[in-house]
PLY file of the C-alpha trace (Angstrom):
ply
format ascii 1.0
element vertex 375
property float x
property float y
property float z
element edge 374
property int vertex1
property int vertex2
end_header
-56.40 -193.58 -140.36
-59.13 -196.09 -140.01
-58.34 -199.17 -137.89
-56.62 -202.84 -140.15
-58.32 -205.58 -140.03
-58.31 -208.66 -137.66
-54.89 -210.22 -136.43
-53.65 -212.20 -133.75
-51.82 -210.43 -130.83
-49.03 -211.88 -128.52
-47.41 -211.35 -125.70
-43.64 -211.29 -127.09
-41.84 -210.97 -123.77
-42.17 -209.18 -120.24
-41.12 -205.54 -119.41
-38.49 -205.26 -116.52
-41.91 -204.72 -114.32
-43.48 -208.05 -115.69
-45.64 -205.70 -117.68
-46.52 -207.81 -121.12
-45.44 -206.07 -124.00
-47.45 -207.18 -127.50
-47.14 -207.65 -131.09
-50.26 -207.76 -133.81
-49.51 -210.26 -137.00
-51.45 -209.48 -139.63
-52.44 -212.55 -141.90
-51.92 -211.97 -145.44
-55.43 -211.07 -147.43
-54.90 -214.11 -149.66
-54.89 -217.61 -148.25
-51.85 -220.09 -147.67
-53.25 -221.70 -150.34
-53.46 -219.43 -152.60
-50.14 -217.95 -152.43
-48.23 -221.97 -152.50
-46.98 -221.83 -149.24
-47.80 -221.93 -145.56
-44.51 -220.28 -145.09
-44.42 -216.44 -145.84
-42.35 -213.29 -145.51
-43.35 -210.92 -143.13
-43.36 -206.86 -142.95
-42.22 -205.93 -138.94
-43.27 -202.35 -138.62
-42.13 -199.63 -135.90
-44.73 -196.98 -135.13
-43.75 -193.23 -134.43
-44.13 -191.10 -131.04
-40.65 -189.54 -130.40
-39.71 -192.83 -128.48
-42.24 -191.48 -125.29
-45.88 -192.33 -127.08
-47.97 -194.25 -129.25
-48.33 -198.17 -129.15
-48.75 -200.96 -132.05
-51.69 -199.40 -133.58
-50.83 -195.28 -133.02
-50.65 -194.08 -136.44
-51.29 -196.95 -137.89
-49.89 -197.13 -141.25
-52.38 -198.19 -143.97
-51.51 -197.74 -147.09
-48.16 -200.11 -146.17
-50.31 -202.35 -144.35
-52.65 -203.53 -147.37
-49.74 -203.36 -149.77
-48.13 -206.14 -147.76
-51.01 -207.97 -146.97
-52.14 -208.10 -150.15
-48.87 -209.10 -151.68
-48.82 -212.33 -149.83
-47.14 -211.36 -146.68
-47.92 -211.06 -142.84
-47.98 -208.06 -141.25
-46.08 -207.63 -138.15
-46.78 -203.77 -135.45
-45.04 -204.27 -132.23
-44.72 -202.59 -129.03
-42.03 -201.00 -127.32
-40.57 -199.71 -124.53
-41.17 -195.64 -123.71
-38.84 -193.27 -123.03
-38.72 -192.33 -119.41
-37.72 -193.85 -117.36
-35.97 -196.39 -119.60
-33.63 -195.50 -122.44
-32.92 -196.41 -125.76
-31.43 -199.49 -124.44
-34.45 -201.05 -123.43
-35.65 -200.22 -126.74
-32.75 -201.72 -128.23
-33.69 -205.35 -125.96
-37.64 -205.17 -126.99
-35.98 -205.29 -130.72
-33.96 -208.43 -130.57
-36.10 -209.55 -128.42
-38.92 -209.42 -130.51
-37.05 -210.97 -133.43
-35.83 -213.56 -131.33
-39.82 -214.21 -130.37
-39.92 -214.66 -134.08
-37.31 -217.36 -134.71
-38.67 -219.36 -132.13
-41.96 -218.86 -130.52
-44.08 -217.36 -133.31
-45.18 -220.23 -135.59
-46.29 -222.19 -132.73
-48.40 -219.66 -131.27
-49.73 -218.80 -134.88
-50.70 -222.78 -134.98
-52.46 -222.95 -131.25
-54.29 -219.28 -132.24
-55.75 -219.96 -135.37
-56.59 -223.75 -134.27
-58.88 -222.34 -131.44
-60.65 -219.98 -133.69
-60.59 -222.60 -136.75
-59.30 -219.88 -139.24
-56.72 -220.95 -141.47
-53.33 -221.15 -139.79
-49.57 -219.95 -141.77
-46.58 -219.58 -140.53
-43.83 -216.55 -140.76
-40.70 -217.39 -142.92
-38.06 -216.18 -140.54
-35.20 -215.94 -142.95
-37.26 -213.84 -145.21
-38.34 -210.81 -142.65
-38.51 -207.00 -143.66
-38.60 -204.17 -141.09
-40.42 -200.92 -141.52
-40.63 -197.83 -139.27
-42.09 -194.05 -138.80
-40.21 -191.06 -137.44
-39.16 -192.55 -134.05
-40.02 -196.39 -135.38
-36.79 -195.94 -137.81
-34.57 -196.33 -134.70
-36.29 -199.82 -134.40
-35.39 -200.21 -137.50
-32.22 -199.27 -137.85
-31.31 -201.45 -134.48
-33.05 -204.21 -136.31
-30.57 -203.90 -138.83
-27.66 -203.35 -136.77
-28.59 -205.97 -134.11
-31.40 -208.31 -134.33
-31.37 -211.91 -135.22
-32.31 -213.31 -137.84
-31.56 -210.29 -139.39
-34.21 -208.83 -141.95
-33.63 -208.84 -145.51
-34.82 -204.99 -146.54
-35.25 -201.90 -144.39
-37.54 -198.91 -144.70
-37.23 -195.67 -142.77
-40.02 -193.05 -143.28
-38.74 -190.21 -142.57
-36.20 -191.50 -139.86
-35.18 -190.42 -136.74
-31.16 -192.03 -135.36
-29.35 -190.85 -138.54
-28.07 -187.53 -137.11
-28.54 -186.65 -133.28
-25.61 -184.61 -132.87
-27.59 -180.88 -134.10
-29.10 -177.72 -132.98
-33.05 -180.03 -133.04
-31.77 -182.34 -130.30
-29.31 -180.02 -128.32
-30.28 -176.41 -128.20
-32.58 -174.82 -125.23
-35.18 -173.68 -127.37
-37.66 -170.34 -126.62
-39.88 -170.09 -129.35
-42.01 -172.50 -131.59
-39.88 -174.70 -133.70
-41.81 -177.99 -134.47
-44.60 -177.31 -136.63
-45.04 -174.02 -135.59
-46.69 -175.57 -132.07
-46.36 -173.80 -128.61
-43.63 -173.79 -126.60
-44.39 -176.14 -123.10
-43.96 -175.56 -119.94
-41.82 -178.18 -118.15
-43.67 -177.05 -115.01
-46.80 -179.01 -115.86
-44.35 -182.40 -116.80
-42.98 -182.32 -113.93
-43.48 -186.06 -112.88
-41.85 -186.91 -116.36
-38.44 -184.73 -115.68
-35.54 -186.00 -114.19
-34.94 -186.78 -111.50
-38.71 -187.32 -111.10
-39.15 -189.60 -113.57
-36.51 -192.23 -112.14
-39.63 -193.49 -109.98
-42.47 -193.42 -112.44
-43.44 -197.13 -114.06
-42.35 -198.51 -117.19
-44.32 -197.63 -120.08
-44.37 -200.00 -123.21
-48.27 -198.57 -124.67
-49.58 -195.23 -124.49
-52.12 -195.02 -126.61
-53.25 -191.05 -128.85
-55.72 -189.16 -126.56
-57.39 -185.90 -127.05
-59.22 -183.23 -126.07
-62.35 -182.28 -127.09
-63.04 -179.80 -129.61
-64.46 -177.62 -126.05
-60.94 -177.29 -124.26
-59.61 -174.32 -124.34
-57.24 -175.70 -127.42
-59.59 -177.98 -129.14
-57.77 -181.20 -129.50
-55.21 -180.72 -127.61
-53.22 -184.10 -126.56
-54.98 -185.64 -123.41
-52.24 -187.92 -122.99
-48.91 -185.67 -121.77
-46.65 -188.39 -123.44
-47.87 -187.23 -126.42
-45.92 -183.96 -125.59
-42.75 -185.30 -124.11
-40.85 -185.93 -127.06
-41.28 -182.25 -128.17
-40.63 -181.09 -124.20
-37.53 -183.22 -124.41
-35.95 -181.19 -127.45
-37.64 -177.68 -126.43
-35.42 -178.22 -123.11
-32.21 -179.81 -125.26
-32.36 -182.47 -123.02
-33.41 -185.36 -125.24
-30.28 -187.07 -125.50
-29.99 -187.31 -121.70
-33.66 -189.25 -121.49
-32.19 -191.43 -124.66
-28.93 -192.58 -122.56
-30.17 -192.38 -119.14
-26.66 -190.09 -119.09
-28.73 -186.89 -116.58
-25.71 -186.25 -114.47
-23.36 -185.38 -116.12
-25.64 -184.01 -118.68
-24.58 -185.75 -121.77
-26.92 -183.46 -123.60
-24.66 -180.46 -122.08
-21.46 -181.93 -122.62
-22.62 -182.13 -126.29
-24.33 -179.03 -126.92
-21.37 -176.98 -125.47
-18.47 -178.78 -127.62
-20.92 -178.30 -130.66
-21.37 -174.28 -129.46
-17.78 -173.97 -129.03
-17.26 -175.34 -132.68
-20.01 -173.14 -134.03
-21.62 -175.94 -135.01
-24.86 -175.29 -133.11
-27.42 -173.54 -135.70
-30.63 -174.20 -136.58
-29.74 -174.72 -139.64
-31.61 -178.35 -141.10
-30.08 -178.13 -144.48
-26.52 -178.43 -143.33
-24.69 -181.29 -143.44
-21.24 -179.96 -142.87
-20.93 -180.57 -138.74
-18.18 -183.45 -138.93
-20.30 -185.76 -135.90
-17.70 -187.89 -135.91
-15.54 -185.81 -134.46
-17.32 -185.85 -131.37
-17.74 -190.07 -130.52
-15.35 -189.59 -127.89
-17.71 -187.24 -125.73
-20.04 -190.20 -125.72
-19.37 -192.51 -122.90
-18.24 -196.12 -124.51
-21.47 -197.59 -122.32
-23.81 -195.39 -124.95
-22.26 -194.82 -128.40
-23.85 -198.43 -129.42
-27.30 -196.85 -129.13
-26.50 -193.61 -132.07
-26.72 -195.74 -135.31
-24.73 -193.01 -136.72
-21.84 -194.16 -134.84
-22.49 -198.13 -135.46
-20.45 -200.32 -138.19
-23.23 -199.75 -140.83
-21.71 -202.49 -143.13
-24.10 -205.21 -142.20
-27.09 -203.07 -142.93
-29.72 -205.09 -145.44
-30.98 -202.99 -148.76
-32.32 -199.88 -147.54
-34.76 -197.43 -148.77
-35.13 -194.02 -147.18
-38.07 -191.51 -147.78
-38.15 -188.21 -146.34
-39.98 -185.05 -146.87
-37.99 -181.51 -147.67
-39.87 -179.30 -145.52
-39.87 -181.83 -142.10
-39.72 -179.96 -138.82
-39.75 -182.48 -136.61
-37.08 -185.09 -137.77
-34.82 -183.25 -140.23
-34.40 -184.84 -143.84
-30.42 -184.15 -142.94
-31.01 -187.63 -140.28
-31.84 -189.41 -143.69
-29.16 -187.80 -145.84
-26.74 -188.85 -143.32
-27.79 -191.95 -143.14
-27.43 -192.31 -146.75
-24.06 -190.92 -146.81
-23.00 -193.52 -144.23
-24.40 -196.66 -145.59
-23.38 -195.24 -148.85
-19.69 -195.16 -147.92
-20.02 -198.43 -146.06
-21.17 -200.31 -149.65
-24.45 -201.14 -148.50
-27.34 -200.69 -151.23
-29.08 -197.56 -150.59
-31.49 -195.26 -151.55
-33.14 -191.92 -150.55
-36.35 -190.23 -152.17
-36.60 -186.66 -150.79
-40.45 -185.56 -151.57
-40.15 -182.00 -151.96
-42.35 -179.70 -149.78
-43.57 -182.52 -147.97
-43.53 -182.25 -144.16
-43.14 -184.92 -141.17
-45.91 -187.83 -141.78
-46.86 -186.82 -145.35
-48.10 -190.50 -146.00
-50.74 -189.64 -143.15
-52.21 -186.65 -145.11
-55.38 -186.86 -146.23
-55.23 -186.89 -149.54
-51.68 -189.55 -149.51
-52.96 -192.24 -151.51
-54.47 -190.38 -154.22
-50.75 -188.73 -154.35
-48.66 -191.19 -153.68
-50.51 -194.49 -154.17
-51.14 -194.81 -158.29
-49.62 -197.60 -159.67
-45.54 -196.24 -160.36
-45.91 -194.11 -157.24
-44.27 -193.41 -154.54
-46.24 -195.99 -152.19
-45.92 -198.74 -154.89
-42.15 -198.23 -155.30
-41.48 -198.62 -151.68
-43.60 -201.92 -151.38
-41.50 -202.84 -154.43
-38.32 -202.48 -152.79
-39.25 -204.84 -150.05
-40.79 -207.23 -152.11
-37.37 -206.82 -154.54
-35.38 -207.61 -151.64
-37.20 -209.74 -149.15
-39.08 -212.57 -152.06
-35.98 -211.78 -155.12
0 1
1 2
2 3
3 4
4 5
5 6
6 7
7 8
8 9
9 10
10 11
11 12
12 13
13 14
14 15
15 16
16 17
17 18
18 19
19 20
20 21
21 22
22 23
23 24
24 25
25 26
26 27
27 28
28 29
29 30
30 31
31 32
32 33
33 34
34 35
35 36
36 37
37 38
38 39
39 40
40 41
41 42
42 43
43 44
44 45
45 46
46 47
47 48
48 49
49 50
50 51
51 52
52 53
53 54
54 55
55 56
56 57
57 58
58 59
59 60
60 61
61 62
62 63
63 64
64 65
65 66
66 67
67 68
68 69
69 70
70 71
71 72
72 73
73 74
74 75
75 76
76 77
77 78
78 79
79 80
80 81
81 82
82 83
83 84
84 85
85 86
86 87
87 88
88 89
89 90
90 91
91 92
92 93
93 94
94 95
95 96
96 97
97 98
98 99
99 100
100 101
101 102
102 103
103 104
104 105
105 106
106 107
107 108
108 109
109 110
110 111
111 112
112 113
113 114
114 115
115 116
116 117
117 118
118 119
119 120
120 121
121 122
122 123
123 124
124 125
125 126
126 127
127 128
128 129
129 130
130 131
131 132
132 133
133 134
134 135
135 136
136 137
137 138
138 139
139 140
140 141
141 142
142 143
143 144
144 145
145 146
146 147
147 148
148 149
149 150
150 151
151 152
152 153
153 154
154 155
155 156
156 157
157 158
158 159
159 160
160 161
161 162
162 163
163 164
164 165
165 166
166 167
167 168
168 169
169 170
170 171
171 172
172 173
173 174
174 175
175 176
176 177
177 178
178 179
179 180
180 181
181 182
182 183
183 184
184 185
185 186
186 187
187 188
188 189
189 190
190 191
191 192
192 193
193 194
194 195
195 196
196 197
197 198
198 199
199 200
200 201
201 202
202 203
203 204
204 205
205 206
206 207
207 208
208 209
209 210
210 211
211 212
212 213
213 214
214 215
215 216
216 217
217 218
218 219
219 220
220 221
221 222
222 223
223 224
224 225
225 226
226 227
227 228
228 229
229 230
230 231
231 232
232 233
233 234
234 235
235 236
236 237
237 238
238 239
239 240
240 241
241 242
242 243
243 244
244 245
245 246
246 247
247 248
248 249
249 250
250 251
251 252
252 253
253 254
254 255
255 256
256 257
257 258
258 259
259 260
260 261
261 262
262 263
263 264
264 265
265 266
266 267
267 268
268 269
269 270
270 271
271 272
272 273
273 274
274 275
275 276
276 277
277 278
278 279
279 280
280 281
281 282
282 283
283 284
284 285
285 286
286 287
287 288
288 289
289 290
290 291
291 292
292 293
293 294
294 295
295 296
296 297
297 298
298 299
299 300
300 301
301 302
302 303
303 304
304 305
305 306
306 307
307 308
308 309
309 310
310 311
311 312
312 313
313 314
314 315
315 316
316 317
317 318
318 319
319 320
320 321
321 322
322 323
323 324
324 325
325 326
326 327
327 328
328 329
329 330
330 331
331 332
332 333
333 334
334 335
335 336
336 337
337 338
338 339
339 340
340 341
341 342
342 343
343 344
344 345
345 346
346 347
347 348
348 349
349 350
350 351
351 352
352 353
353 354
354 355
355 356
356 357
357 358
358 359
359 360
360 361
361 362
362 363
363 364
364 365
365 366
366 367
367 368
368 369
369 370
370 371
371 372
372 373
373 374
């Protein structure tokens, strides 16, 4: 994952700790003039991290990022707000706020940026916006589609977390390795990021990927503990709780033990028979808006969803839900399960020579923005 070129980085808006919080725009690889226009449709991308890592350029996705560019369009990697101490609800604000940075502020700062470095300047065509996400980033993206204004045109999850959170992944205690086959923690040594603990640590909106060196005791291990949280989080069962803010009473409890009670609690990530729906009214009215599953999906753009069969970390079920729902709601939708393929298969090493010929699976997703978001 080598680094993009150049862009231009703002500050979109201020944390609640007056922390800035910033957004890269990527200039298309063809000039203004070139493509007609200074006005031009713009990718808005959502990086992964389990909601508690990562930053605008973690996992930077590549191959998406010189499709778009190359296509004529801008684009856009933001930052957001970390899980803990804040909640999916500050994740939800950093969303429309960003989009509302869009509408307004982003053209002029585009002008004043690229007239002090005397590169050529374009602006972002606000009523023709796509949003993109990884793992975690499809939450941003499917708030983006549920709340944000202007609304994009065309979504992409990649292998999407928010379509199901209501199974044995995000409820169940959980004593041996079940992500990737990776250790099981000990919540001893995160301590400072359990609750109640974390109530008084800072707000976090970048955390960028450290390691270890190849001479700790587990070469490469994560450096950075946030890198670990999101996996702590579901080891414990308590993920849901750090989502909501909802610690006392445990809304992750309340949840897991109507699901036990049900038998509807087993590790089982080909299912897709627990009825979720059944159980919106354990969810307290102040938090149901942040579980896309439970939204009015009716106003979702044209949405493509890619997962892999054999993910461990996000189950493909979140994306077969998801489909089922915006299905049913008469939204255009599609899924592509890639069979075998585990979380962040478009990271693999050997992704573009597998998925990027022309009629693959790389082209067909840039097609469906550009399909949706230029006609």
């Amino acid at each position: 994952m080598q680094s993009p070129p150049s862009c231009l980085t703002f500050v979109y808006k201020r944390d609640a700790n007056n922390q800035p919080v910033h957004v890269d725009i990527y200039p298309p690889s063809i000039t203004p003039a070139d493509i007609g226009t200074l006005a031009i449709a713009a990718v808005v991308y959502f990086h992964g991290g389990s909601l508690t890592v990562g930053n605008r350029r973690s996992w930077f996705p590549s191959w998406l990022h010189r499709r778009v560019t190359s296509s004529g369009m801008a684009f856009i990697s933001a930052d957001y707000t970390l899980l803990a101490p804040a909640t999916g609800r500050d994740i939800l604000n950093d969303v429309q706020d960003l989009f509302r940075f869009l509408e307004l502020e982003v053209n002029q700062r585009i002008r004043e940026a690229c007239m002090a470095d005397g590169s050529p300047s374009f602006e972002i065509d606000t009523s023709a916006l796509a949003v993109a996400g990884s793992s975690a980033g499809s939450m941003c993206v499917y708030y983006a589609a549920l709340y944000a204004s202007p609304k994009p045109k065309v979504a992409l999850s990649l292998y999407g977390m928010g379509g199901d959170m209501l199974t044995w992944m995000y409820l169940a205690h959980k004593t041996s390795p079940f992500l990737r086959g990776r250790e099981i923690l000990d919540p001893e040594a995160f301590a400072e990021f359990l609750y109640p603990a974390c109530l008084t640590s800072p707000i976090v909106n970048d955390s960028p990927l450290a390691y270890h060196p190849s001479t700790y005791h587990i070469p490469n291990f994560p450096a950075n503990p946030r890198m670990l949280l999101g996996r702590l989080y579901l080891q414990t069962g308590t993920y849901l709780d750090y989502f909501t803010g909802s610690h006392t009473p445990s809304l992750s409890a309340t949840l897991r033990d109507l699901l036990s009670q049900d038998g509807l609690l087993a590790e089982d990530p080909d299912s897709l028979d627990a009825p979720a729906e059944q159980y919106r009214g354990a969810i307290p009215a102040e938090h149901l808006h942040l579980f896309p599953q439970f939204a009015d999906v009716s106003s979702f753009p044209p949405t493509l969803l890619l997962h892999g069969s054999a993910d461990s970390a996000v189950w493909t079920r979140e994306s077969q839900n998801m489909h089922r729902l915006l299905r049913d709601a008469g939204v255009h939708v599609e899924l592509r399960i890639v069979v075998g393929k585990e979380h962040s298969f478009d990271y693999e090493p050997d992704a573009e020579e597998e998925f990027g010929a022309v009629g693959g699976l790389f082209d067909e997703a840039m097609q469906f923005l550009r399909a949706h978001i230029i006609g």
